[in-house]
N, C-alpha and C positions, 0 to 999 in steps of 0.2 A: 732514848734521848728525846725532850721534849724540843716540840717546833714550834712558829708561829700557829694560837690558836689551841693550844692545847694538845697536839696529837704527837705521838710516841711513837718509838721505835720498841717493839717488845721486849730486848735485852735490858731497857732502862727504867721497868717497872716491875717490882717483886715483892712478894711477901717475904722475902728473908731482909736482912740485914744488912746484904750485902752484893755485890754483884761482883761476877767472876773479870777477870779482865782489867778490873776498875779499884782505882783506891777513892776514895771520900774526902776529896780535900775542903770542903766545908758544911756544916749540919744547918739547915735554914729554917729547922722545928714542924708542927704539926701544921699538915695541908690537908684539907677538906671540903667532900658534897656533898651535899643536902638535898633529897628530893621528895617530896609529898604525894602521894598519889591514889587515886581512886577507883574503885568499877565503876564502871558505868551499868546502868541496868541491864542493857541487852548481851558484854560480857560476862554479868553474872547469870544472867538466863541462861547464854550459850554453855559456859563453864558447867551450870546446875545438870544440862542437859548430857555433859559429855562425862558426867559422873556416875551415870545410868550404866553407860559401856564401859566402866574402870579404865585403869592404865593411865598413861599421863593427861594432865588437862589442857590441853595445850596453850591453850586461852590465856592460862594463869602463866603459865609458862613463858607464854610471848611479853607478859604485862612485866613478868620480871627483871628476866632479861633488860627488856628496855629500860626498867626503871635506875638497874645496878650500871647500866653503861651511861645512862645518864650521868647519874651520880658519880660514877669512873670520870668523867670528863669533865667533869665540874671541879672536882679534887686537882687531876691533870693542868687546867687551868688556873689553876689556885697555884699551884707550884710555878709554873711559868712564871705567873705574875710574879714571885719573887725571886727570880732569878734561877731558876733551879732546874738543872738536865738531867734529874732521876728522881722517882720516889720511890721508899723501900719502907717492909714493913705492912704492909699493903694490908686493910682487912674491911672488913665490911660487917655491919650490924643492921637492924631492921626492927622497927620498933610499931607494932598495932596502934595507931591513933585512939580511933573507934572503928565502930565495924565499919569493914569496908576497905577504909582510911589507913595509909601504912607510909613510916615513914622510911628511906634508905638511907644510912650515911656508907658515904667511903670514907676511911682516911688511912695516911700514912704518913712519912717522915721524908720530906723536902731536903734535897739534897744536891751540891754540885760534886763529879765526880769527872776522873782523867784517868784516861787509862792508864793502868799500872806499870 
């Protein structure tokens, strides 16, 4: 269920179509984030460096992470603003700019929903 500000209840955000408990009493169409983001040189030095020892990178890992919740909260917000206390559908793409340079989208499908 979304609240002032964008933030959710976890029951009210999925990649399926649907939510258990809930019927869909109106479709408010496609909601969406957008975020841009870069290394910075001493991430990617540190990154370059933790490639030496394999295993995860963490560096890249943390840059992710934050970029995809960003973007999560952007989309969440984007539903809010039109009225909407669930999004479904839920997915996420990722697109290389240029090196470096990576864009995230979330999107999903804006929804009001009552329990069943």
């Amino acid at each position: 269920m979304l609240t002032r500000g964008g933030q959710h209840e976890p029951d009210h955000d999925d990649n399926r179509f649907e939510l258990d408990g809930y019927r869909i009493v109106r479709n408010l169409g496609v909601v969406r984030g957008i975020t841009v983001r870069s290394r910075s040189i001493f991430g990617t030095i540190g990154a370059s460096l933790q490639t030496l020892a394999g295993g995860n990178i963490t560096l890249f890992t943390e840059l992710c992470e934050k970029t995809r919740a960003e973007a999560f909260g952007m989309m969440m917000l984007h539903a809010e603003q039109l009225g909407a206390n669930a999004v479904i559908g839920i997915r996420y793409d990722a697109t290389e700019l240029m090196q470096g340079v990576s864009e995230v989208l979330c999107y999903g499908t804006a929804v009001v929903v009552q329990p069943a």
